[in-house]
C-alpha positions as CSV (number, residue, x, y, z in Angstrom):
1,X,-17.8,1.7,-26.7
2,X,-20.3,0.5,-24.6
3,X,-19.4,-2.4,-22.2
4,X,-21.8,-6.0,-23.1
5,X,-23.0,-7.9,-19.4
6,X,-20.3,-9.0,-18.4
7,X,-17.8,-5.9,-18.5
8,X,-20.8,-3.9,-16.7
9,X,-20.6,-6.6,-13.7
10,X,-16.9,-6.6,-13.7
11,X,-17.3,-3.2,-13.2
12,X,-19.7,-3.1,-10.8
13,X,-17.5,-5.6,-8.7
14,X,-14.5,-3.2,-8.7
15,X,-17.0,-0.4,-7.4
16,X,-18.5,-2.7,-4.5
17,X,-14.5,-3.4,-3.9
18,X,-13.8,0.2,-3.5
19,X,-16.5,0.3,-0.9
20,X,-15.3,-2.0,0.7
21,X,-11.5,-0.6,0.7
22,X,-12.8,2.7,2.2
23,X,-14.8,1.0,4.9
24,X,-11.4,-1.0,5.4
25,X,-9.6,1.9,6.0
26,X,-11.0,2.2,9.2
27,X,-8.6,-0.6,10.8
28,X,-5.5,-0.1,7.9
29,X,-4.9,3.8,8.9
30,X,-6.2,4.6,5.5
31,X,-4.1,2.9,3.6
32,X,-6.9,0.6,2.1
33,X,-8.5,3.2,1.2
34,X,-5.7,4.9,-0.4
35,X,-5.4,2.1,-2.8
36,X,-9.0,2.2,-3.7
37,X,-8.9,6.1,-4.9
38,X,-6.0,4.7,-6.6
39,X,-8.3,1.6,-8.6
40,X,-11.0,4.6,-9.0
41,X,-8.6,6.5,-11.2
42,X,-7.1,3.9,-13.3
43,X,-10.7,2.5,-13.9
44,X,-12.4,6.2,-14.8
45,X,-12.0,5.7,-18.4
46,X,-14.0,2.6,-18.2
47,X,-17.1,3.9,-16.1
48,X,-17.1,6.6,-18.3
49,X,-20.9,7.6,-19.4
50,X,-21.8,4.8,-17.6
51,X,-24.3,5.0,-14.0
52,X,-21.1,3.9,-12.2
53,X,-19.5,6.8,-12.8
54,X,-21.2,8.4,-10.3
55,X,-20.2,6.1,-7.8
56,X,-16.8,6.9,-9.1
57,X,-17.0,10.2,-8.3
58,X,-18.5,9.7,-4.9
59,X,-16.1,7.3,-4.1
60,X,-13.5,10.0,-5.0
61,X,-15.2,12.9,-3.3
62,X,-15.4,10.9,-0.1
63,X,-11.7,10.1,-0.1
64,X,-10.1,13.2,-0.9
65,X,-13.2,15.4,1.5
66,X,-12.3,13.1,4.7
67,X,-8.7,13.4,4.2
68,X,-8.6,16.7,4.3
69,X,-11.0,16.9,7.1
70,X,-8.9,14.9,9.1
71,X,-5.7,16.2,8.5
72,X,-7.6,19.4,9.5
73,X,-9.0,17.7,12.8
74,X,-5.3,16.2,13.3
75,X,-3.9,19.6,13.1
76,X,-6.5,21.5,15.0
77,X,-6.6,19.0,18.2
78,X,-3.9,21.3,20.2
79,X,-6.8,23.9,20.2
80,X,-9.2,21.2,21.1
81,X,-11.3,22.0,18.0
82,X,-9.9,18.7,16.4
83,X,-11.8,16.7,18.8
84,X,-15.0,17.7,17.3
85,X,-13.8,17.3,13.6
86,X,-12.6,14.2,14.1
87,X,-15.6,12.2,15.1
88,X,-17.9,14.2,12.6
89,X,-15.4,13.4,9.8
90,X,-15.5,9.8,10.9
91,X,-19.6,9.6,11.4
92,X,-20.0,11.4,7.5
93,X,-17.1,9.1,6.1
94,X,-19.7,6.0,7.7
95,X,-22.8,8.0,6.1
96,X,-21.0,8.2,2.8
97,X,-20.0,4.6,2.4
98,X,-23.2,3.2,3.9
99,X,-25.2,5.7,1.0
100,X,-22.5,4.6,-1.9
101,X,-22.9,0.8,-1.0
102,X,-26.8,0.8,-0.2
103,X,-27.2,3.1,-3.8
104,X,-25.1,0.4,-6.0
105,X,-27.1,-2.6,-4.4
106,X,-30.4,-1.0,-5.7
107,X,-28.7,-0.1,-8.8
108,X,-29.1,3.7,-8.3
109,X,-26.3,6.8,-9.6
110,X,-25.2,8.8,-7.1
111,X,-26.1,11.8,-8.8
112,X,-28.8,13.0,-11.5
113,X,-28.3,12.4,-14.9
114,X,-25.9,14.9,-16.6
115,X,-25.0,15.4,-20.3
116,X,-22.9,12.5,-21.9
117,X,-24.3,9.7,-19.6
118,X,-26.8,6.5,-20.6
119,X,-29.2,5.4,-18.1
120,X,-28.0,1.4,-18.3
């Protein structure tokens, strides 16, 4: 089913939202961001086949990628190599939300066009 008007900009509301979670996790230890990989997950059926979902999936990338990046830097700091990781994970989780919100202003996917998606 395709979404009419009005479900597309609810959706797109819930993706700025995310955005906006992540960027909050900054200041909340993560948890903001934990709760927007959740919302990402319980909305993926709706985004389906839509240009969205590729902000979906970047959202998800970029939450899963830095968390393990910085549980790696966490555990890597008592050999000093954590206190390189941990500023590059925190200057490419900046990059990756700045990208992801700047992207879904201009109305652009995240990624190129694969099988099964419109171009709406």
């Amino acid at each position: 089913m395709i979404p009419d008007e009005a479900q597309r900009e609810e959706l797109r509301k819930y993706t700025y939202s995310i955005y906006i979670l992540q960027a909050l996790g900054f200041v909340t230890g993560g948890i903001t961001a934990l709760l927007g990989v959740i919302i990402n997950y319980i909305k993926q059926e709706d985004v389906r086949a839509s240009w969205l979902e590729s902000h979906f999936r970047w959202q998800k990338a970029t939450f899963w990628y830095g968390l393990l990046w910085t549980l790696l830097g966490i555990l890597t700091t008592w050999i000093f190599i954590g206190y390189v990781v941990l500023p590059a994970v925190t200057i490419w989780l900046i990059y990756r939300i700045a990208r992801g919100w700047i992207y879904l202003v201009d109305g652009k996917r995240m990624y190129p066009l694969t099988t099964g998606e419109n171009s709406e």
